[in-house]
N, C-alpha and C positions, 0 to 999 in steps of 0.2 A: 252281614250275611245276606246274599241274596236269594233273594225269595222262586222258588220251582215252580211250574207251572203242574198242575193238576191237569191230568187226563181223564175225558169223557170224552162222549160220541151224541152230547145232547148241546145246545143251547141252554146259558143261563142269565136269567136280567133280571137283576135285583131292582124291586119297583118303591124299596124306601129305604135309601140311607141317607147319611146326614153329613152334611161340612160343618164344621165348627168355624164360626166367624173371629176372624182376627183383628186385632186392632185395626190394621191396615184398609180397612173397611172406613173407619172414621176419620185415620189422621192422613189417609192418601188420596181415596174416592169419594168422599165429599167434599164438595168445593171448600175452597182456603177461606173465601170472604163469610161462611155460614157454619164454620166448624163450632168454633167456638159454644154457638149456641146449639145447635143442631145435637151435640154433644149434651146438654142438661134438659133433651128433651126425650130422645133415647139412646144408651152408651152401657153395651154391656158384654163383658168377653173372658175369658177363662185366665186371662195376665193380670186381672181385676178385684179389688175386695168389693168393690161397691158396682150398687145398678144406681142407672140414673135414668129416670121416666117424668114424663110431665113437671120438668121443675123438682122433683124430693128425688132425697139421696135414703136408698135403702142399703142393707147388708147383704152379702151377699152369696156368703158360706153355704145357703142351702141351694140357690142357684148351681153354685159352683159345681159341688156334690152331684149333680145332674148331666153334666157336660158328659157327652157322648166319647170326647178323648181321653177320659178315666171310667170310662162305663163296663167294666167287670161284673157278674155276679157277685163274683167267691170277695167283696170290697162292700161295706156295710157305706152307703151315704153318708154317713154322720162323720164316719171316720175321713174321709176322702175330702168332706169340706171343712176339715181341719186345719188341712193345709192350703196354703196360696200356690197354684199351678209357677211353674219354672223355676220356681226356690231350690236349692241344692235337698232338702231334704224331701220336698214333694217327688222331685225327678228319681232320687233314690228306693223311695217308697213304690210309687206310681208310675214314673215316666208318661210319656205321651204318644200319643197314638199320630203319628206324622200324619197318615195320609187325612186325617180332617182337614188339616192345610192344604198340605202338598200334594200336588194330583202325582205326582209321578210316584209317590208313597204308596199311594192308591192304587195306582195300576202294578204295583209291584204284589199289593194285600189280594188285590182283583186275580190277579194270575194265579197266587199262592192257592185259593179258597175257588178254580175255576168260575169264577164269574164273566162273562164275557161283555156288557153293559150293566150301568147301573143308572137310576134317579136319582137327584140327588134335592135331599129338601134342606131351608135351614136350619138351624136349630134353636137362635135366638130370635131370631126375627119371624118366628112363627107366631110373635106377641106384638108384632108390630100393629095391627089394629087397637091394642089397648092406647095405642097415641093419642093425644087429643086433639093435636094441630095437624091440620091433614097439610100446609106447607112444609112441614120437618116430616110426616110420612112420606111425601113424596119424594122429598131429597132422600129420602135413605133408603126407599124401595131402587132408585135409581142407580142409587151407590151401589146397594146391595147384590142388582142382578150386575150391573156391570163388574163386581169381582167374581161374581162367579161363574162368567162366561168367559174371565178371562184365565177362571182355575181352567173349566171344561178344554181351554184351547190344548192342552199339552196332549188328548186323545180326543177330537169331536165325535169317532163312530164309537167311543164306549160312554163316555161321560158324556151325560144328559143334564143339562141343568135346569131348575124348577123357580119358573120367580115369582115374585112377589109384589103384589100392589098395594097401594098407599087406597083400601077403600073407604076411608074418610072422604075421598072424592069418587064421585062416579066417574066426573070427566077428568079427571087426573089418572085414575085407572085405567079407562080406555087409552087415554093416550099412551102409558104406560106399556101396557099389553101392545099395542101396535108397532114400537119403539123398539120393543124386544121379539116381536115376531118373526121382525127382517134380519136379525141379526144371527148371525150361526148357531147352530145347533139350539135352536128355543126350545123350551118346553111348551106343550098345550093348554096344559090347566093351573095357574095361580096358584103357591102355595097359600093357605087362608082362607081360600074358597070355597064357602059353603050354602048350604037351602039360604042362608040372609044375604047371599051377593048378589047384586042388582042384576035383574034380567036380562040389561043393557050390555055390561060385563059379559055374563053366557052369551049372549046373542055374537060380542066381537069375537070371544073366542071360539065360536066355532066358524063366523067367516071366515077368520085366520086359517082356521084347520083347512078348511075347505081349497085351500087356495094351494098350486103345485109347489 
């Protein structure tokens, strides 16, 4: 069914929604020679039973239970991380909310729900500072904006994307942020980023802003 567009006579920019990160995040956009490991330092996604952080393997049914792609009220958490997402009985139950992947899903729910731009923040990788190794933070901050500049390409004047720095480093952050400032449609402000992000960090992101 294709989705109708809602009529208004207003502007509307939703300033927080959320991608669900896909595999393809770790088995396409992190390099091939660092997957493997990069993978048991942080790897975690809604196709998944287990997180993997710092070297330990946890469970991950209450994670899961949280993903914004089964994120209904009227659906108790407990019930919803019962089942493993893409199972024949999850998709039955639950199904999936396309557009956390697929931008064009998006812009199809965006039209439906009159929104005219949105932010978009992670939703796993908003735990990326719990890393320890600021080298595997940096490869997956890396990874991670460039998937999702390359969701944002299917609309750049609606889709906004919001990224993410590896702040284990301050000078891998900067670089980071700099990296992606030139790159199409950037976001301004670091998802992650709070009163503890190095003043070095606010200082490049507003030169950035600053600039035509």
């Amino acid at each position: 069914m294709t989705a109708t567009s809602t009529r208004k006579d207003f502007p509307v920019f939703d300033c927080d929604s959320h991608v669900v990160e896909p595999p393809a995040i770790w088995d396409e956009y992190v390099p091939a020679r660092s997957r493997a490991w990069i993978k048991t330092q942080f790897c975690f996604h809604t196709d998944s039973d287990l997180l993997y952080i710092n070297g330990r393997v946890v469970p991950a049914a209450r994670e899961r239970s949280n993903a914004a792609e089964v994120g209904w009220a009227r659906w108790d958490k407990r019930e919803v991380g019962k089942l493993k997402p893409g199972t024949p009985a999850w998709q039955e139950k639950f199904g999936r909310l396309l557009g956390c992947r697929d931008p064009h899903a998006r812009l199809n729910d965006m039209d439906a729900l009159g929104t005219d731009q949105v932010m978009l923040f992670p939703t796993w990788f908003v735990r990326l500072a719990l890393v320890r190794d600021a080298e595997a933070a940096t490869v997956l901050a890396r990874a991670y904006n460039d998937w999702v500049l390359d969701y944002c390409a299917a609309d750049r004047r609606r889709l906004f994307p919001c990224a993410v720095l590896p702040l284990q480093s301050i000078d891998a952050s900067i670089a980071e942020l700099k990296r992606v400032a030139i790159r199409p449609s950037p976001s301004s402000i670091p998802s992650g980023a709070s009163s503890r992000t190095p003043a070095s960090c606010w200082r490049c992101t507003r030169s950035r802003r600053a600039k035509p």
